[in-house]
C-alpha positions as CSV (number, residue, x, y, z in Angstrom):
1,X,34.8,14.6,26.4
2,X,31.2,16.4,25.8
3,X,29.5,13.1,27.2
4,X,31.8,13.5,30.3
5,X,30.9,17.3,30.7
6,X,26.9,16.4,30.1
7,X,27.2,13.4,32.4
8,X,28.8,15.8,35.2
9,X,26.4,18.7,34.6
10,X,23.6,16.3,35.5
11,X,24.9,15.2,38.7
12,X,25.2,18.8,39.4
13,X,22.1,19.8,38.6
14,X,20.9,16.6,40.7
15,X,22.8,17.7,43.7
16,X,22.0,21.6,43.3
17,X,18.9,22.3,41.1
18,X,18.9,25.0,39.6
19,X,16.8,27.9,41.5
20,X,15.9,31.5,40.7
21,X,19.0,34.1,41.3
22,X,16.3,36.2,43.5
23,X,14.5,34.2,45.5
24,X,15.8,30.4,45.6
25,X,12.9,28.8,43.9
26,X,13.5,26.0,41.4
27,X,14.1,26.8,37.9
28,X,13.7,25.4,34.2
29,X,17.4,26.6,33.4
30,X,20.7,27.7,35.1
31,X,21.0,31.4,36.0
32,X,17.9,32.4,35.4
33,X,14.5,34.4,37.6
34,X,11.3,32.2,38.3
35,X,8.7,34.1,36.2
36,X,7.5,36.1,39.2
37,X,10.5,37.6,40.0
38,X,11.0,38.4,36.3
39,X,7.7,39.7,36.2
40,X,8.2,42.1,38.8
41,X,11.2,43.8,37.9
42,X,10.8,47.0,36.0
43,X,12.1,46.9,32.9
44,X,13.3,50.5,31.7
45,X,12.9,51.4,27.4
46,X,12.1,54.2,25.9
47,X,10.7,56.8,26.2
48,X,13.3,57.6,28.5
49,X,15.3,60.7,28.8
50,X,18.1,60.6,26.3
51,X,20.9,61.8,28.5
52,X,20.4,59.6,31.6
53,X,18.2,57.3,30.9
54,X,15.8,57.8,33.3
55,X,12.7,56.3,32.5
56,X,9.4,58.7,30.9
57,X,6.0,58.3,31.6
58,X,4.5,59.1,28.1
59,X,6.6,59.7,25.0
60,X,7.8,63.5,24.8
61,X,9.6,63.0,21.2
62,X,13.3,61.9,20.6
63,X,16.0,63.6,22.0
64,X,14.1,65.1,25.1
65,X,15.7,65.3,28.3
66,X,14.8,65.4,32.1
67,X,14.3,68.4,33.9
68,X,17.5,67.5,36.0
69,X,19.8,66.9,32.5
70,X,18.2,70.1,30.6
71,X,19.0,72.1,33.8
72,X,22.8,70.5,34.3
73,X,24.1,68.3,31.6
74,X,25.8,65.5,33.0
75,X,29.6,64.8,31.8
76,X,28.0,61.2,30.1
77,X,26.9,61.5,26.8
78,X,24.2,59.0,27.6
79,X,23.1,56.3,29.8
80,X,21.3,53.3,29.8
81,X,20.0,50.7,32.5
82,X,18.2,47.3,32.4
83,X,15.5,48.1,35.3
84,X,14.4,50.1,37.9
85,X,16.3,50.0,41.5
86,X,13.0,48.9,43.3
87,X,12.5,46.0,45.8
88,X,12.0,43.7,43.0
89,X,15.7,44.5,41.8
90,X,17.4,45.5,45.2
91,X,18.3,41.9,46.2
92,X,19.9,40.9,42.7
93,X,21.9,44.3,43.2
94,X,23.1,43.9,47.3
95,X,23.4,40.2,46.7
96,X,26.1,41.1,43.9
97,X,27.3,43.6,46.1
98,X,27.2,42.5,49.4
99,X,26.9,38.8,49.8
100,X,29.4,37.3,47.4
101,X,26.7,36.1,44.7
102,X,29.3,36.0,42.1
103,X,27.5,33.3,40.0
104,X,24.9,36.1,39.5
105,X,27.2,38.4,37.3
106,X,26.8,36.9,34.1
107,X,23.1,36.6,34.0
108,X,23.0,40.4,35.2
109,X,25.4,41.3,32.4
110,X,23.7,39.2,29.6
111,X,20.4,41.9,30.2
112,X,23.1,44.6,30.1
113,X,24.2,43.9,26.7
114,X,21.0,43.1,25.4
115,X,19.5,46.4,26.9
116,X,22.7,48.3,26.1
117,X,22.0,48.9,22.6
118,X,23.0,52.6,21.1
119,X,25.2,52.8,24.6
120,X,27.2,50.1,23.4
121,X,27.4,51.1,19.5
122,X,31.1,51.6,18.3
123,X,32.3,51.7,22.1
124,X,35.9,51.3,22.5
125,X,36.4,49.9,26.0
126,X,34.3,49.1,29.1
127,X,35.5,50.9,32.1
128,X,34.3,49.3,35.5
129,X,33.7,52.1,38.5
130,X,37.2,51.2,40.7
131,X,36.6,50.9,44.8
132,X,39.1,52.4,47.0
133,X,41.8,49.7,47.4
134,X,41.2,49.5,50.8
135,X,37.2,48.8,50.7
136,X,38.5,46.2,47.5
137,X,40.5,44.5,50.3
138,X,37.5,44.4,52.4
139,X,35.0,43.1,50.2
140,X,37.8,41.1,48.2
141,X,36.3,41.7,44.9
142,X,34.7,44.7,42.8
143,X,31.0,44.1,42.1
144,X,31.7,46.6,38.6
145,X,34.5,44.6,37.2
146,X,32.6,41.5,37.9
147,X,29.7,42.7,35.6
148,X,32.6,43.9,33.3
149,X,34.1,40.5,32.6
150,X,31.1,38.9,31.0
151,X,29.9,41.9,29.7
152,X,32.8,42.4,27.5
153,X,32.7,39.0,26.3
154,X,28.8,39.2,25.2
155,X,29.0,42.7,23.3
156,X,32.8,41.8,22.5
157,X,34.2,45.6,23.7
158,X,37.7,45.2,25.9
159,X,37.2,45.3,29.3
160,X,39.8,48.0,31.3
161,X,40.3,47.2,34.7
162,X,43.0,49.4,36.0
163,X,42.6,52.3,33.7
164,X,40.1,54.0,36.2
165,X,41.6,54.9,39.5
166,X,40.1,55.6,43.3
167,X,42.6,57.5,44.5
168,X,40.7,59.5,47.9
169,X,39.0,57.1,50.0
170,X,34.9,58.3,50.4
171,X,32.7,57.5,52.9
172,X,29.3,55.7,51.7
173,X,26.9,57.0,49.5
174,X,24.0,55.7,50.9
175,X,21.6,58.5,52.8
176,X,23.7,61.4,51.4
177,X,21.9,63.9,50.1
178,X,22.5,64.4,46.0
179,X,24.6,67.7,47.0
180,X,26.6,65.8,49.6
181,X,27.1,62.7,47.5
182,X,29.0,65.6,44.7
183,X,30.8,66.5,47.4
184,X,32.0,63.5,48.9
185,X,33.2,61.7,45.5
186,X,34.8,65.0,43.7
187,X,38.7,64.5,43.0
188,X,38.0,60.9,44.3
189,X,38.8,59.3,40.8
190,X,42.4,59.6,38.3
191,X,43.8,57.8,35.2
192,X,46.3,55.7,35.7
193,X,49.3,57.2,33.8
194,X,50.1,54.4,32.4
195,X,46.8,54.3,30.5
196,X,46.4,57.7,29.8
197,X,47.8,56.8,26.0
198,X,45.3,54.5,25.0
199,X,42.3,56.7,26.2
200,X,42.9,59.5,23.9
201,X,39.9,60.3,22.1
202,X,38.1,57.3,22.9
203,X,34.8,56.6,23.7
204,X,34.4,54.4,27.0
205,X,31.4,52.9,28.4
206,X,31.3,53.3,32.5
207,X,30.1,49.8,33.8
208,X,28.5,49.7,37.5
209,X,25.4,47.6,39.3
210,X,23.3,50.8,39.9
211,X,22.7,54.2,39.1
212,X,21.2,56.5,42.0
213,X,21.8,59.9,41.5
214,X,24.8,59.8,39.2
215,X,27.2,61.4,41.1
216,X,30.0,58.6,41.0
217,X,29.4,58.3,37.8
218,X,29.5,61.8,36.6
219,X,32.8,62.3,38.5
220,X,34.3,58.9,37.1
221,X,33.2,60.6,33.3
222,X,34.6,63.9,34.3
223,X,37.9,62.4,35.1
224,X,37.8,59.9,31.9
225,X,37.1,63.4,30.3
226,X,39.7,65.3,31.1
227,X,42.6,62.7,31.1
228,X,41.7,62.9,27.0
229,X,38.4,60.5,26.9
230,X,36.7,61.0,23.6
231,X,33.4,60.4,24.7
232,X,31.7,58.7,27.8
233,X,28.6,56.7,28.3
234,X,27.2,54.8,31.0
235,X,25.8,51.2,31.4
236,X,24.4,49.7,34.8
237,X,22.0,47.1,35.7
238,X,19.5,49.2,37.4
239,X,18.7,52.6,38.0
240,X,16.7,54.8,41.0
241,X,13.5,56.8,39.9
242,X,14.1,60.5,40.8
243,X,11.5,63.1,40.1
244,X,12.4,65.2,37.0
């Protein structure tokens, strides 16, 4: 049976090479980035601020947050991302997103559970960020909860798929300014009562592609929060620079 599976891979590979989940070119291996487009993502570690994540120039000593977190703490505990959201990373995201690139989830969640370190430590559940059923219809499938799947198997953390509610339809984020994009997602998100028994006191790890200025994601851990959530972190593939 392996010697049928090998034999079939081949001809695959034959038929369809393997090429680079960015830009198409051939690769050595199966979901993978040619070396230029791996060398020309950003990868964010520390020092980085230890609320959100974002990125730090020089080291300013554990614990130190942004000016944005020391002004406003978010609701998240702490936050982690694999790389900048930059136009070396933007077509691995919108592809995901966008254009039905499915195949690209697990490669993208195998860098979030190698970068998700401390995030990930003695999490109970992974929690992807829900769309509004009616977007879900459109687009057919949620680019969170396809991040979710093979993240949860790789870091071995249950994956909840319906716990997280949208329950107002929003319009898009995108060219919102941060104090409209607050606006436009508050009350957006509930706990589904069924599952509001196994959240209590848990600590759940908010799974999405990117991070821009937080504010789906600090209303999605506000929510978690107050339905009896333990704790809340969050874990996305990449992440928006913002000046601190």
């Amino acid at each position: 049976m392996l010697h049928v599976f090998r034999l079939w891979h081949s001809l695959l590979d034959l038929l369809a090479p393997p090429s680079c989940l960015r830009c198409g070119e051939l690769t050595g291996a199966e979901a993978a980035l040619c070396p230029e487009c791996w060398g020309n993502l950003r990868f964010i570690s520390d020092p980085s601020c230890a609320s959100c994540g974002l990125p730090f120039a020089y080291d300013l000593g554990p614990g130190t947050l942004c000016g944005a977190c020391a002004a406003e703490p978010p609701s998240f505990s702490r936050a982690a991302a694999v790389c900048v959201y930059n136009e070396a990373s933007r077509p691995l995201v919108t592809g995901l997103k966008f254009a039905d690139r499915l195949h690209t989830a697990p490669a993208l969640a195998k860098l979030m559970a190698s970068r998700g370190g401390k995030v990930l430590e003695g999490a109970d559940m992974l929690v992807p960020v829900p769309l509004h059923p009616r977007r879900l219809l459109r687009r057919r499938y949620n680019q969170a909860a396809e991040l979710g799947r093979p993240l949860s198997r790789a870091c071995g953390v249950q994956l909840e798929t319906k716990l997280l509610l949208r329950a107002r339809r929003t319009q898009s984020q995108t060219g919102l300014t941060r104090r409209q994009r607050r606006e436009n997602v508050a009350r957006a998100f509930q706990v589904s009562p069924a599952c509001v028994a196994k959240l209590a006191g848990k600590c759940v790890i908010l799974v999405d592609d990117v991070m821009t200025t937080g504010a789906t994601l600090e209303a999605c851990a506000r929510t978690l929060l107050r339905a009896g959530a333990g704790e809340v972190r969050v874990l996305t593939f990449a992440r928006t620079e913002r000046a601190s």
